[in-house]
C-alpha positions as CSV (number, residue, x, y, z in Angstrom):
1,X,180.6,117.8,194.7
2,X,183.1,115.1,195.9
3,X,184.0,112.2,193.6
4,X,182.6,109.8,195.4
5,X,178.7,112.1,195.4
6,X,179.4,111.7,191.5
7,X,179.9,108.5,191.3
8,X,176.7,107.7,193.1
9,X,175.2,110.0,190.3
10,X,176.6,107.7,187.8
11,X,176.0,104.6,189.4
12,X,172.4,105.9,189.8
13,X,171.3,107.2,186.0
14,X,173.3,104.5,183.9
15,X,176.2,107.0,183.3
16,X,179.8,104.8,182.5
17,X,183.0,106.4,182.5
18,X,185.6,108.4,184.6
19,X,186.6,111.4,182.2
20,X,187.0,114.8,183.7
21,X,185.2,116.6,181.7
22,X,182.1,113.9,182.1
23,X,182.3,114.4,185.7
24,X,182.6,118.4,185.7
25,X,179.1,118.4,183.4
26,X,177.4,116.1,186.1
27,X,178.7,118.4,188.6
28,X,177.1,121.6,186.8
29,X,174.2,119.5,186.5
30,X,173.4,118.9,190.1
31,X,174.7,122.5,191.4
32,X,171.8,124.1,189.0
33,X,168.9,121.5,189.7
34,X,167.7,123.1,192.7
35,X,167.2,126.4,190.7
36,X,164.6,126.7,188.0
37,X,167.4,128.3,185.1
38,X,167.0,127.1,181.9
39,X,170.1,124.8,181.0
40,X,170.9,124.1,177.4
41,X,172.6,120.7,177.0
42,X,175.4,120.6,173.6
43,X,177.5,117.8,172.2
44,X,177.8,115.5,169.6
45,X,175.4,112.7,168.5
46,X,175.3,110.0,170.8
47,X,177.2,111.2,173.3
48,X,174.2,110.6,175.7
49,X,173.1,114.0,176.6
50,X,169.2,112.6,177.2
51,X,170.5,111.4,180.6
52,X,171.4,114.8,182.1
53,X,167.6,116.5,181.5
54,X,167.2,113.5,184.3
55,X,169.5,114.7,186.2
56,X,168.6,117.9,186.9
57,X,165.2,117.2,187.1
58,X,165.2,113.7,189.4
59,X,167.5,116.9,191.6
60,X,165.2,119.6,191.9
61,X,161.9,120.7,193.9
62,X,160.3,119.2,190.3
63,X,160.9,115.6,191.0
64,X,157.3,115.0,192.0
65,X,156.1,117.0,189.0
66,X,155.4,115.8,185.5
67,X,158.7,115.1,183.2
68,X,158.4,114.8,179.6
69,X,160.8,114.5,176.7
70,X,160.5,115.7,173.3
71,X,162.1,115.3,170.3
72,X,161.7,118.3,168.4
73,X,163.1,117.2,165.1
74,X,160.5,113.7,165.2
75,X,157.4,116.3,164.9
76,X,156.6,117.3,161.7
77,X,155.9,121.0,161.4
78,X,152.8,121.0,160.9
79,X,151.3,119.5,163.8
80,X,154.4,120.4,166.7
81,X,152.4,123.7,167.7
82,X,149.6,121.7,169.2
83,X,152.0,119.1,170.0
84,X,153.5,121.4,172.8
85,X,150.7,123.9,173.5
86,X,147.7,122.0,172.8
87,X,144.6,123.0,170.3
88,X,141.3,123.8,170.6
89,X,138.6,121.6,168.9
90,X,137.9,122.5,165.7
91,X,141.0,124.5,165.4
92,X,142.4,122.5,162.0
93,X,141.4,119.8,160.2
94,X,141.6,116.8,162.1
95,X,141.2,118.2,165.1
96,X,138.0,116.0,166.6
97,X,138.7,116.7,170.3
98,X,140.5,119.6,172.6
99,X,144.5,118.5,173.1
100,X,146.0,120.0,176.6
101,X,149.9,119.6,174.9
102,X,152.7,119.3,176.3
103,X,153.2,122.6,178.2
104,X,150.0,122.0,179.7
105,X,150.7,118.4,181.0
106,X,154.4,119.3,182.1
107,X,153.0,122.4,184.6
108,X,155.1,122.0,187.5
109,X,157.5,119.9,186.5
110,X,160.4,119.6,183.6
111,X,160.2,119.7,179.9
112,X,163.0,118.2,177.7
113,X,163.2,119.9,174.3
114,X,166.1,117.5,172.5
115,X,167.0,118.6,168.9
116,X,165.9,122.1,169.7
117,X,167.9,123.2,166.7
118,X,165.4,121.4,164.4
119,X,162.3,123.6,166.0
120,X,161.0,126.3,163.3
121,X,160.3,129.8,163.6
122,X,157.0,130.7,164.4
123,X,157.6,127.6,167.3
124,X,160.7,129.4,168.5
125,X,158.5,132.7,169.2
126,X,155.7,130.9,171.1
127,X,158.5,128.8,173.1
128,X,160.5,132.4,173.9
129,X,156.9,133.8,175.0
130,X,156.8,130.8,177.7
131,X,160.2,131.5,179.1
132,X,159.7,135.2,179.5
133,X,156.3,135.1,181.2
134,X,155.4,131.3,181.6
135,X,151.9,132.5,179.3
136,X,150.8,130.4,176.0
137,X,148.3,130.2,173.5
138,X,146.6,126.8,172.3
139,X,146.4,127.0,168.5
140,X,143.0,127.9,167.6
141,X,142.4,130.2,170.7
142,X,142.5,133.3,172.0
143,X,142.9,132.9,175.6
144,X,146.4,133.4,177.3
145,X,147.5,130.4,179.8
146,X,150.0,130.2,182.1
147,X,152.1,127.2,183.2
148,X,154.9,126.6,185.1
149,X,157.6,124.2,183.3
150,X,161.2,123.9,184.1
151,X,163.0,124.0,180.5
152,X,165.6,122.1,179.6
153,X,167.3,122.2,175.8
154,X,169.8,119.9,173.5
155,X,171.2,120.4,170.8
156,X,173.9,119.2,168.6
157,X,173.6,121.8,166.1
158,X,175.5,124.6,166.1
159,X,173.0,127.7,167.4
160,X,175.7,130.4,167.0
161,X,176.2,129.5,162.9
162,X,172.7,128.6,163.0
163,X,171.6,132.4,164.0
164,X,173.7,133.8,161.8
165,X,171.9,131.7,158.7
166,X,168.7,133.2,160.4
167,X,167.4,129.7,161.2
168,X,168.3,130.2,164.9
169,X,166.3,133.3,166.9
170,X,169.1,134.8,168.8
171,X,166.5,135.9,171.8
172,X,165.6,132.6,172.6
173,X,169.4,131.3,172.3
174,X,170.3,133.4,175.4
175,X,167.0,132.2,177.3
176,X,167.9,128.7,176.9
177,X,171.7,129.2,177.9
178,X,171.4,130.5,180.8
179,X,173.3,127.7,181.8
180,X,175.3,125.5,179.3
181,X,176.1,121.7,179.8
182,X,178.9,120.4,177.6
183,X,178.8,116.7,176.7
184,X,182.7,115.5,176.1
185,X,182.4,113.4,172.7
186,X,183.7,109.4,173.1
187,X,187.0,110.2,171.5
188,X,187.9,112.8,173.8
189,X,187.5,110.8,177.0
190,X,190.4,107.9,177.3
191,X,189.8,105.1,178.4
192,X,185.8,105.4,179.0
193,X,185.5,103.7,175.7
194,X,187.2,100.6,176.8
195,X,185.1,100.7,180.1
196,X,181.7,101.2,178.3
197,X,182.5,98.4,175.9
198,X,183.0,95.9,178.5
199,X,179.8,97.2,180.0
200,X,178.1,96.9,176.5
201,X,179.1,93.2,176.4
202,X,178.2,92.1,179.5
203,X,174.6,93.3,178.8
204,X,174.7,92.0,175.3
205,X,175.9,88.7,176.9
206,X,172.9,88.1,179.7
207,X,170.5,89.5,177.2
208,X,171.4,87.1,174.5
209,X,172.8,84.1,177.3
210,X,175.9,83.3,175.8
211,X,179.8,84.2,177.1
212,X,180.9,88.1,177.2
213,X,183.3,88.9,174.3
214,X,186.5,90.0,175.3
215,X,189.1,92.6,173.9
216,X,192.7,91.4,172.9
217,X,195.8,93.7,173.8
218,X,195.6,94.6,169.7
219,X,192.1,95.1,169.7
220,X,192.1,97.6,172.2
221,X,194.7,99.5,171.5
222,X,192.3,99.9,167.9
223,X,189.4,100.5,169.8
224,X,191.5,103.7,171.5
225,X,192.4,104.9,168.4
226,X,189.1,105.1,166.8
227,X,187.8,108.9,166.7
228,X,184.0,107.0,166.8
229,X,181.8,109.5,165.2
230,X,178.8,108.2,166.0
231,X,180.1,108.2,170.1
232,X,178.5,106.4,172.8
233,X,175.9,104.8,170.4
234,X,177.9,103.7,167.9
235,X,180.1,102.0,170.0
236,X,177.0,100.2,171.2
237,X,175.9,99.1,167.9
238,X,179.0,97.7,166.9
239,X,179.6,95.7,170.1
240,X,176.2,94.3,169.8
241,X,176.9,93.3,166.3
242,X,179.9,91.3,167.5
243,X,178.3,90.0,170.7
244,X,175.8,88.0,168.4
245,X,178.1,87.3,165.1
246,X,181.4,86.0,166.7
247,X,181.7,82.4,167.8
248,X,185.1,83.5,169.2
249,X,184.7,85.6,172.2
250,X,187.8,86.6,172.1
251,X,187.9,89.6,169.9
252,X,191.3,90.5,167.8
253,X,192.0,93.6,166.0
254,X,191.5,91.4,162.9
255,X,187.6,91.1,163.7
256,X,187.2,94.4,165.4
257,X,188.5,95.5,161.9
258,X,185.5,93.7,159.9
259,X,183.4,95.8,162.1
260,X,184.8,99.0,162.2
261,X,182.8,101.9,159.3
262,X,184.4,101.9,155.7
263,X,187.5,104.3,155.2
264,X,185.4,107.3,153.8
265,X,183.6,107.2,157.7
266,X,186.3,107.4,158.8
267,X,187.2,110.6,157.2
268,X,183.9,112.1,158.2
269,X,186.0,113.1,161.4
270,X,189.3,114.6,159.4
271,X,186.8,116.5,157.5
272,X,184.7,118.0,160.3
273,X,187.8,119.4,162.0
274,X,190.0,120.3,158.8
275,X,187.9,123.6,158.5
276,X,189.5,125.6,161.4
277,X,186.6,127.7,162.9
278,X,183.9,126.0,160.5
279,X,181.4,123.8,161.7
280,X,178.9,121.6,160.2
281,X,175.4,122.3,159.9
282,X,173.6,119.4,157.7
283,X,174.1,116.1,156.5
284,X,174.3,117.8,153.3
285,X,177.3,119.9,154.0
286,X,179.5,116.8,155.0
287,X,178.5,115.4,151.8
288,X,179.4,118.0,149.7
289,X,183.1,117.8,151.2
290,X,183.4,114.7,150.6
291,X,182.2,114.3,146.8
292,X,184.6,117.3,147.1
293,X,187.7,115.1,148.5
294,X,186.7,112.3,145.9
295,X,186.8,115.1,143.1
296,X,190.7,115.7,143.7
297,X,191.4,111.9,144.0
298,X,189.7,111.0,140.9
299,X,191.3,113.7,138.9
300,X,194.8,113.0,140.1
301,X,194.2,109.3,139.1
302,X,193.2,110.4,135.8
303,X,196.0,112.4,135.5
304,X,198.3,108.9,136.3
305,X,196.4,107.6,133.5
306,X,196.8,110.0,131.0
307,X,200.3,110.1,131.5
308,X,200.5,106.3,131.6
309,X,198.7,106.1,128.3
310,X,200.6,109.0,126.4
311,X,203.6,106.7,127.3
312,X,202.4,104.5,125.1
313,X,201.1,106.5,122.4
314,X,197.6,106.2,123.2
315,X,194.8,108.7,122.1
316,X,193.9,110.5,125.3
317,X,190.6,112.3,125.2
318,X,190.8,114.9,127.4
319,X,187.6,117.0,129.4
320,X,187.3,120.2,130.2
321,X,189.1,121.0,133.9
322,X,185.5,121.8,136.4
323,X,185.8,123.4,139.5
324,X,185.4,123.1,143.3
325,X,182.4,125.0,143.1
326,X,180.4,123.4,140.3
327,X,181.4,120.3,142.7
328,X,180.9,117.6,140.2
329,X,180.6,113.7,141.1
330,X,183.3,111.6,140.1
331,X,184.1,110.3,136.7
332,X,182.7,107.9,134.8
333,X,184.6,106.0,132.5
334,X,183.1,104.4,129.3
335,X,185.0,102.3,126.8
336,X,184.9,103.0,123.4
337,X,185.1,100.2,120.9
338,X,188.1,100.7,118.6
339,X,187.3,102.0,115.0
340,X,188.7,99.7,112.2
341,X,189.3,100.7,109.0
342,X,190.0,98.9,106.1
343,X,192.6,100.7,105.1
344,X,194.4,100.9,108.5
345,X,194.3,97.2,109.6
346,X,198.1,97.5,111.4
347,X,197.4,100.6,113.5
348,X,195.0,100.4,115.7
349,X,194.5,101.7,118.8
350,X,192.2,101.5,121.6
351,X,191.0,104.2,123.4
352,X,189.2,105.1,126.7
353,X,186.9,108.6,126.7
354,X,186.7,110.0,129.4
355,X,183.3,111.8,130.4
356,X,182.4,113.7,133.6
357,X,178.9,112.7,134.4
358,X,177.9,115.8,136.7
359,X,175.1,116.1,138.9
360,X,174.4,118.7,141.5
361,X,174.0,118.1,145.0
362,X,170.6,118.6,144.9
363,X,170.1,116.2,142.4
364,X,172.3,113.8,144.6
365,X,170.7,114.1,147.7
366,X,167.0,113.9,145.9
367,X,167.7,110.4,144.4
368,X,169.3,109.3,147.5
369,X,165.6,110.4,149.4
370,X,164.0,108.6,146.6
371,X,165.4,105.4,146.8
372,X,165.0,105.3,151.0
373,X,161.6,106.2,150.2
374,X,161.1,103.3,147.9
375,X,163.1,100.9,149.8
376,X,161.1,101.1,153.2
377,X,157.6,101.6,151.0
378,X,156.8,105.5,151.8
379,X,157.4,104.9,155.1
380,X,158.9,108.2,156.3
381,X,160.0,107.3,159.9
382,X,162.1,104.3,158.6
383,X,163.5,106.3,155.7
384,X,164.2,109.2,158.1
385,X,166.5,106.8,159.9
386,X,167.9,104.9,157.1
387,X,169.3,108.1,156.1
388,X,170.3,109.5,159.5
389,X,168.3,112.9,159.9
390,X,165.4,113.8,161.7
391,X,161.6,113.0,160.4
392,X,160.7,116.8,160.3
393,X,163.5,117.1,157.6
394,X,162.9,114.6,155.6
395,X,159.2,115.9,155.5
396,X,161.0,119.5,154.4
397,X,162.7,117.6,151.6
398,X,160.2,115.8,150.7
399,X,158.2,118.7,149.7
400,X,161.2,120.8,148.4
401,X,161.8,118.0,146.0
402,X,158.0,117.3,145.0
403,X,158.4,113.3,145.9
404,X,154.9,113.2,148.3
């Protein structure tokens, strides 16, 4: 396609930005709409890969048909069977009435399958069945269907480490990337992020009627330099947040500063791409690495400490060295009153013990579900997104853990 075709595409879905590699993904996505190949759609969080499924469908002899998106990872796992294939009535508890599902709806048209990484495995065997014969079966019957759905897949997990954990059926990875779609992450695309920002507060300024905020030489230049983990959306969030706090619409690198993640976000970048070859599978794993980084730094501030206080001639009680892979949390310091004795009143000393406090990840990550739990009242939707992972995960860990 020329430039000019693609920028009508962007123009017409919403899409903001003048990256190549943006551009070359659009392209792949309008020279395989007309066909009916599976396409599987990868990128980061937030990047904005929902838009392309549009795309290729809005393109192709489907655009009259039925198109339906579907978070996989928002269904628990229970009930996501009969969410795509339907049920029978009677076929579980609950079910008062016959359900068509999604597969049945979406017959002649397009299904989008986002967080297809999140799907479980008995799921992944009834959605490989419908892309090698178009045929499923409704929970709680026997009787084969056919329908015919374009599929079209997202992801940001990483399927190839995710097969080789077994979570992943390898099959139905090569039926769904037939035809892959790279989404370029924000940092890896120039200037977009200044373009997208002004495009952010110009929305943000009719929407709440006040002036557009406006980006000093300093600010952007920081807003450039940003590796934005959270991509597209983030930077959303943040310029939203400024659009409505800041009476001064002009916006310094002194204020975008005050809105900008802590420095330990920050590193959530360094860390994903220290590991050469090594990618990231969980919330959990990202964690771990950086209790891990905080490990070193507390010890090597302990050690200042130590040697600081033997300097003085101070008692230093000294713990036992732990390592990486007992991955302790860091040190907690407790004073110790000084011990006076009647016989000693001119040398006294005070003393700091040092005690590591360790707690597994598990534990970690179990009190951390607890207290989002307890902070939005059981509600599992609201805690899911408090804590940044899907609903049909936190239903896993809920269970694992035993905090229904």
């Amino acid at each position: 396609m020329t430039k000019a075709e693609i920028q009508l595409v962007k123009q017409r879905f919403g899409i903001i930005g003048n990256a190549e590699a943006l551009s070359r993904a659009i392209d792949v996505a309008i020279q395989v709409a007309p066909t009916d190949l599976s396409v599987l759609i990868t990128g980061e969080s937030g990047v904005g890969k929902e838009s392309f499924p549009q795309i290729i469908h809005q393109y192709s002899r489907r655009k009259h048909g039925q198109y339906i998106a579907v978070n996989c990872g928002a269904i628990p796992e229970g009930t996501i069977d009969s969410e795509l294939f339907g049920h029978e009535k009677g076929a579980f508890t609950g079910a008062i009435g016959e359900r068509k599902g999604y597969f049945g709806e979406a017959d002649g048209g397009t299904i989008f399958l986002d967080e297809v990484g999140e799907l479980p495995m008995p799921t992944q065997a009834r959605l490989l069945r419908v892309l090698e014969s178009g045929e499923f079966i409704k929970v709680g019957s026997s009787r084969v269907q056919k329908t015919d759905v374009r599929i079209v897949a997202a992801t940001n997990v990483n399927l190839s480490q995710a097969i080789a954990e077994g979570r992943f059926r390898e099959d139905l990875f090569y039926r769904l990337n037939t035809v892959p779609i790279q989404i370029p992450p924000l940092r890896e695309r120039g200037d977009d992020a200044l373009l997208l920002f002004r495009k952010f507060a110009a929305d943000f300024a009719e929407k709440y009627r006040m002036p557009a905020i406006q980006l000093m030489d300093d600010a952007r230049q920081m807003l450039l330099a940003f590796p934005w983990p959270g991509n597209v959306r983030q930077l959303k969030n943040i310029t939203e947040q400024i659009s409505i706090i800041e009476t001064n619409r002009e916006i310094t690198a002194a204020i975008l500063q005050g809105y900008l993640p802590t420095q330990n976000t920050q590193r959530l970048p360094a860390l994903l791409g220290r590991r050469e070859g090594k990618g990231f599978e969980s919330e959990r794993e990202i964690l771990y690495s950086v209790l891990f980084d905080m490990r070193q730094e507390v010890s090597e501030l302990k050690k200042m400490v130590h040697n600081l206080m033997a300097e003085r001639g101070a008692q230093v009680v000294t713990t036992p060295v732990m390592t990486s892979q007992q991955a302790p949390m860091p040190a907690i310091i407790h004073p110790v009153k000084p011990t006076v004795c009647e016989d000693d009143d001119d040398d006294i000393q005070d003393t700091e013990e040092y005690v590591e406090e360790t707690l597994s990840l598990d534990e970690v990550e179990k009190e951390m579900i607890r207290k989002a739990l307890d902070k939005h009242h059981g509600k599992r939707k609201s805690a899911a997104k408090d804590l940044n992972i899907s609903e049909r995960t936190l239903y896993r860990k809920i269970k694992e853990y035993g905090l229904d």
